[in-house]
C-alpha positions in Angstrom: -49.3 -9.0 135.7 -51.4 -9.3 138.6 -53.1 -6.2 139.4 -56.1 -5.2 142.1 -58.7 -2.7 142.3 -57.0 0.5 142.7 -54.9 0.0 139.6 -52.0 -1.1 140.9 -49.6 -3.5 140.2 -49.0 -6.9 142.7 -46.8 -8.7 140.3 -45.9 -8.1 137.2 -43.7 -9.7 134.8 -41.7 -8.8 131.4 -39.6 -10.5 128.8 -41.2 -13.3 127.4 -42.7 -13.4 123.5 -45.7 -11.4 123.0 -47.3 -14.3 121.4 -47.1 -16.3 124.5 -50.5 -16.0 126.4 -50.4 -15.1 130.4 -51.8 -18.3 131.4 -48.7 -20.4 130.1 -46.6 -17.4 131.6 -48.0 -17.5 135.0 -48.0 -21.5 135.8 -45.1 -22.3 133.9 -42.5 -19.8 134.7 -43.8 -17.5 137.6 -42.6 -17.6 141.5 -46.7 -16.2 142.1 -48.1 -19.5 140.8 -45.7 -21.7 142.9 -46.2 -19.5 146.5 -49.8 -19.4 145.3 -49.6 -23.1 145.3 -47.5 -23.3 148.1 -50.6 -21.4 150.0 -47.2 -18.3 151.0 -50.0 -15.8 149.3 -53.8 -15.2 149.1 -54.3 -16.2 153.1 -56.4 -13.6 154.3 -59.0 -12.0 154.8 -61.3 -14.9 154.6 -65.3 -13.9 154.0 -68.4 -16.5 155.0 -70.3 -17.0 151.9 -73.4 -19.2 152.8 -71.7 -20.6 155.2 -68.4 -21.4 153.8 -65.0 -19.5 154.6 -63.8 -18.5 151.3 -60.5 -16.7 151.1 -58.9 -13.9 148.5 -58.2 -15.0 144.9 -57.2 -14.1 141.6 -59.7 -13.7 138.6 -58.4 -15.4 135.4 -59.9 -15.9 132.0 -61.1 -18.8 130.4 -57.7 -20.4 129.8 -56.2 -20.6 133.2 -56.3 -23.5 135.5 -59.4 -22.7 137.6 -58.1 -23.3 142.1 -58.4 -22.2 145.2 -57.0 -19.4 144.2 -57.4 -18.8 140.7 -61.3 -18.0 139.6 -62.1 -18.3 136.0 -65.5 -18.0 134.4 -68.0 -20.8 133.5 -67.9 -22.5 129.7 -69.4 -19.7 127.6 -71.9 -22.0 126.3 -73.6 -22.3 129.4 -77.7 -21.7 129.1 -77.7 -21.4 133.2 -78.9 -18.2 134.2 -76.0 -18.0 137.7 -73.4 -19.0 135.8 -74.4 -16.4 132.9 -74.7 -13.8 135.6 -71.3 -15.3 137.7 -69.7 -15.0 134.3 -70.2 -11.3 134.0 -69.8 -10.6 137.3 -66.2 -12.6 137.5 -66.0 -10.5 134.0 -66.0 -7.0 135.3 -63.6 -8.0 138.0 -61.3 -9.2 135.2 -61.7 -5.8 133.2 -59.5 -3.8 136.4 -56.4 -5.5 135.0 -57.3 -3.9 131.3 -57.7 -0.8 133.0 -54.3 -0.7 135.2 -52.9 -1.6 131.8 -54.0 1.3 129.5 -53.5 3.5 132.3 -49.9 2.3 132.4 -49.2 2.6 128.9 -51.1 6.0 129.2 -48.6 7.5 131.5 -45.7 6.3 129.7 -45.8 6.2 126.2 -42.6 4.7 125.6 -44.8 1.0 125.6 -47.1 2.0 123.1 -44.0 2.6 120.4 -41.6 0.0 119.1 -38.5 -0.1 121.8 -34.9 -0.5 119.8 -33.6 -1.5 122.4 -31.5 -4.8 123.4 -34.3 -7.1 125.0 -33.0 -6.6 128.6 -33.0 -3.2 128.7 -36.4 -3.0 127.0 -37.5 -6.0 130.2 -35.8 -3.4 132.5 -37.8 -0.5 130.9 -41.1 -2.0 131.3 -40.8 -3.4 135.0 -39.4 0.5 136.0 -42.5 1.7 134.1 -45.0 -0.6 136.5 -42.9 0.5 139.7 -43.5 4.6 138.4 -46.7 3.6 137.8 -47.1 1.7 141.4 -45.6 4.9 143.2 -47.9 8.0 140.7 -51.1 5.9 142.3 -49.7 5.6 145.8 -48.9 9.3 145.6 -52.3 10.2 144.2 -51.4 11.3 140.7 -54.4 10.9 138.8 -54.2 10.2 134.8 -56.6 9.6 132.3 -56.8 8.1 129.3 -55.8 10.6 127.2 -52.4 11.2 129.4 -53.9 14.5 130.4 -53.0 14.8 134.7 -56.1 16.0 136.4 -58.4 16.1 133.5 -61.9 15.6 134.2 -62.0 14.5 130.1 -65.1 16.9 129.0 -64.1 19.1 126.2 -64.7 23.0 127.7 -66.3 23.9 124.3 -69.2 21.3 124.9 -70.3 21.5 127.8 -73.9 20.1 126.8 -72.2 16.7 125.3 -73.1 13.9 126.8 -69.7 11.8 127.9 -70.8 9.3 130.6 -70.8 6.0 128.5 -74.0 4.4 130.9 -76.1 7.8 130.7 -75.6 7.6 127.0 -77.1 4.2 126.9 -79.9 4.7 129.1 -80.5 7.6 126.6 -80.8 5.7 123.4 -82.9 3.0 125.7 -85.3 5.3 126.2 -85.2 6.5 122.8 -85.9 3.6 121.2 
């Protein structure tokens, strides 16, 4: 699946073994890697970065083919300071697609439970679960991760807990 920030879904794909990783997925058997190729997609908006037009891409991990159009992040044995801070960077870019992914599965359980269903109807499941998914965001229907709608996620009995993951860290920072 391609996904952007706004957790929704640009293309997404089901059906193939769960062992198979995206990468192999994507340039082997996806229309997105042969329009992306093509240059039918990821045209515009173009941005000047110190002095060079750069236009939209995708963020990959390590294993995809890095392009004009596909970013992936620096050997992770790299010492260089940029490329350390590129790499996290390109990194929390990359974590939006984990995120439109729980939220999916969030939303509708059925694809966090074994489906017994014939492999085309489960394919057909998945892809109407992305389009739902597509239109609850469009529509504003927030969800969190417990599949609460609306939920701010503090517990009304603990009001004094801390629940923000970065003020808890600057906490024990200072702590220590």
């Amino acid at each position: 699946a391609v996904a952007d920030g706004n957790l929704l879904f640009l293309d997404f794909s089901a059906g193939y073994p769960g062992s198979m990783h995206d990468a192999r997925i994507i340039i082997t058997n996806s229309t997105l890697y042969q329009r992306a190729e093509q240059g039918d997609i990821l045209n515009g908006p173009v941005v000047n970065v110190n002095h060079h037009d750069i236009g939209p891409y995708l963020v990959g991990d390590s294993t995809y083919p890095i392009s004009p159009w596909l970013q992936k992040p620096f050997p992770e044995a790299t010492r260089d300071r940029s490329k350390i801070q590129f790499n996290c960077e390109l990194s929390s870019a990359r974590v939006k697609i984990e995120c439109t992914f729980g939220c999916l599965k969030s939303r509708w359980r059925i694809l966090q439970k074994r489906l017994d269903s014939d492999i085309k109807f489960s394919v057909k499941i998945a892809i109407a679960c992305a389009v739902l998914h597509n239109f609850c965001i469009k529509m504003g229907d927030e969800w969190d991760d417990d599949g609460n709608p609306d939920h701010d996620g503090r517990d009304d009995d603990n009001e004094d807990v801390v629940r923000d993951g970065e003020e808890i860290r600057d906490i024990l920072k200072e702590y220590l």
